[in-house]
VMD Tcl script that draws the C-alpha trace (Angstrom):
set ca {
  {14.30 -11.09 -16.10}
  {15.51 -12.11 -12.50}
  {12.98 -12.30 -9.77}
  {14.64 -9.06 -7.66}
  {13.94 -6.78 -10.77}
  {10.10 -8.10 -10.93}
  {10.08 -7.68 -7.00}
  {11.47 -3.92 -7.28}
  {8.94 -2.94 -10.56}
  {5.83 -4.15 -8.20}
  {6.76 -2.63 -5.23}
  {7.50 0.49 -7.43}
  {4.38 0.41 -8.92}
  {2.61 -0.09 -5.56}
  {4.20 3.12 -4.21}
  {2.78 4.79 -7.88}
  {-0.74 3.62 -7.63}
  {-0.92 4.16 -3.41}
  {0.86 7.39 -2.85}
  {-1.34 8.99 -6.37}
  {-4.63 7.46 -4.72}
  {-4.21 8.82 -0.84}
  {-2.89 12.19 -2.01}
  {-5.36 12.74 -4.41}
  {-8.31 12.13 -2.38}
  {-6.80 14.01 0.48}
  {-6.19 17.18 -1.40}
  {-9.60 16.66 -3.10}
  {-11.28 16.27 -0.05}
  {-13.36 13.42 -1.05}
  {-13.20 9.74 -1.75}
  {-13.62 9.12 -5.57}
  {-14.38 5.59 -7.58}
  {-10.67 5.86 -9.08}
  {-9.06 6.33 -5.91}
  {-10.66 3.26 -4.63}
  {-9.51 1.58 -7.55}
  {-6.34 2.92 -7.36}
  {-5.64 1.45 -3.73}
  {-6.71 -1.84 -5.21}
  {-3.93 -1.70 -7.47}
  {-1.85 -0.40 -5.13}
  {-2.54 -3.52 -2.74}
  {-2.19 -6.30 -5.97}
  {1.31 -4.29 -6.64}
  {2.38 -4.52 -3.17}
  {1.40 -8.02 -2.66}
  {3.13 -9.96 -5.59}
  {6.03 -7.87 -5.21}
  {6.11 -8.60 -0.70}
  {5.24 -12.13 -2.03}
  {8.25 -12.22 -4.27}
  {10.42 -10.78 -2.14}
  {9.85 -13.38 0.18}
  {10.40 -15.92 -2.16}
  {13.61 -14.64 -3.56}
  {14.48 -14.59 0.73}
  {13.75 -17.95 0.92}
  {12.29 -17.73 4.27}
  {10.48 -14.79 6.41}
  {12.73 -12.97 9.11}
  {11.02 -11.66 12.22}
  {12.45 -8.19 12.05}
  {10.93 -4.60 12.03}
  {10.91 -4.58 8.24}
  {8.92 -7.80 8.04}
  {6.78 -6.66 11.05}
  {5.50 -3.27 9.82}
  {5.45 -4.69 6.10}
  {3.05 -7.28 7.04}
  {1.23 -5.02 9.00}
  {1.00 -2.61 6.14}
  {-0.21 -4.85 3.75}
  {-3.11 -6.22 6.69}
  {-4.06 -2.26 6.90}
  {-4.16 -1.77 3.04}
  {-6.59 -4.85 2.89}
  {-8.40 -3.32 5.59}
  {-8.30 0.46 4.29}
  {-9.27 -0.78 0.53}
  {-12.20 -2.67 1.43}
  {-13.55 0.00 3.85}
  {-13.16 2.33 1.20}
  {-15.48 0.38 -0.85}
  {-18.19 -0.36 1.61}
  {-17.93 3.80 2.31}
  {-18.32 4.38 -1.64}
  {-21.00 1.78 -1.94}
  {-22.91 3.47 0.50}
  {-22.98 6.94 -0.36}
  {-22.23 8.16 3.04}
  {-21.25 11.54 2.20}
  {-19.94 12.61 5.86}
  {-17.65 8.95 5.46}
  {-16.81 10.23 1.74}
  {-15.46 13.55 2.68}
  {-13.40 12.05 5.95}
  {-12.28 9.07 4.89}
  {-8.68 10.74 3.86}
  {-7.95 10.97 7.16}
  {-7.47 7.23 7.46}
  {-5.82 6.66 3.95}
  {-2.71 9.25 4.83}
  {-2.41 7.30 8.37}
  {-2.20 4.07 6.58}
  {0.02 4.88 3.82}
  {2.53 6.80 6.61}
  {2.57 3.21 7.99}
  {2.87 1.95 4.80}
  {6.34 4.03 4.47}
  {7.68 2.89 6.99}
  {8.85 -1.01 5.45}
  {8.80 0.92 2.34}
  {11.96 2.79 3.14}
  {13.53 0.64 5.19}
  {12.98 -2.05 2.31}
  {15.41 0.62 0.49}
  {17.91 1.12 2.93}
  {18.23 -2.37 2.89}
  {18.67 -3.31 -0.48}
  {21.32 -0.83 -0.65}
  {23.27 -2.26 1.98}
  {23.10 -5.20 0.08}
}
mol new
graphics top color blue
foreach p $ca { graphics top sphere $p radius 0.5 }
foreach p [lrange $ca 0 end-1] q [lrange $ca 1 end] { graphics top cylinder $p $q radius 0.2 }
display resetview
C-alpha cells in the first residue's frame, strides 16, 4: 500500500480518536481516564501520519498549512500531557474545566485539518 493511503488512514484515525475524546468530555462535563487515552491516540495518529506526509513531500513548505499543523500537533503534546498531570492529580475543579481547553485546541487542530483536504483535492 502506497505511503499517501497510510498518510490519509492516520490522519483519519487521528480526527476519530481526537474529535470522540474532546466531545465526549465536553458534553460529559468531566475529564475521564479514556478520554485521556483517547487524545494519546489521537496525537500517535496525527504524528506518523504529519510525519508521513512530510516524507511523501519530500521537504517541509513554510505555508499556513504547515504553520498551524505544526502548531497543532505542539498544542496536542501540550493539551495530552496536561490532561494527565490534571487526572493524576485528582483536581476535581481542573477535571470538570479542563474541556474548555480541549475544544480550543482541537478548533486549532481543524484548521490544517481541512485545509490538508482542500489541498489534496486540488491535487
Amino acid at each position: 500500500m502506497n505511503l499517501l493511503l497510510w498518510a490519509v488512514r492516520f490522519i483519519l484515525t487521528a480526527f476519530g480518536f481526537y474529535t470522540i475524546a474532546v466531545w465526549a468530555e465536553r458534553f460529559s462535563g468531566r475529564l475521564k481516564p479514556w478520554h485521556v487515552v483517547f487524545f494519546w491516540l489521537g496525537l500517535i495518529a496525527d504524528t506518523a501520519g504529519t510525519g508521513l506526509m512530510k516524507k511523501i513531500a519530500g521537504r517541509l513548505e513554510l505555508n499556513i498549512h504547515s504553520t498551524t499543523g505544526l502548531m497543532a500537533i505542539v498544542l496536542m503534546f501540550i493539551h495530552t500531557v496536561w490532561a494527565t498531570v490534571v487526572l493524576r492529580r485528582g483536581d476535581e475543579r481542573a477535571i470538570v474545566n479542563f474541556h474548555k481547553f480541549s475544544v480550543i485546541v482541537w478548533l486549532i487542530w481543524m484548521i490544517p485539518f481541512l485545509s490538508g483536504i482542500i489541498i489534496g483535492l486540488q491535487r
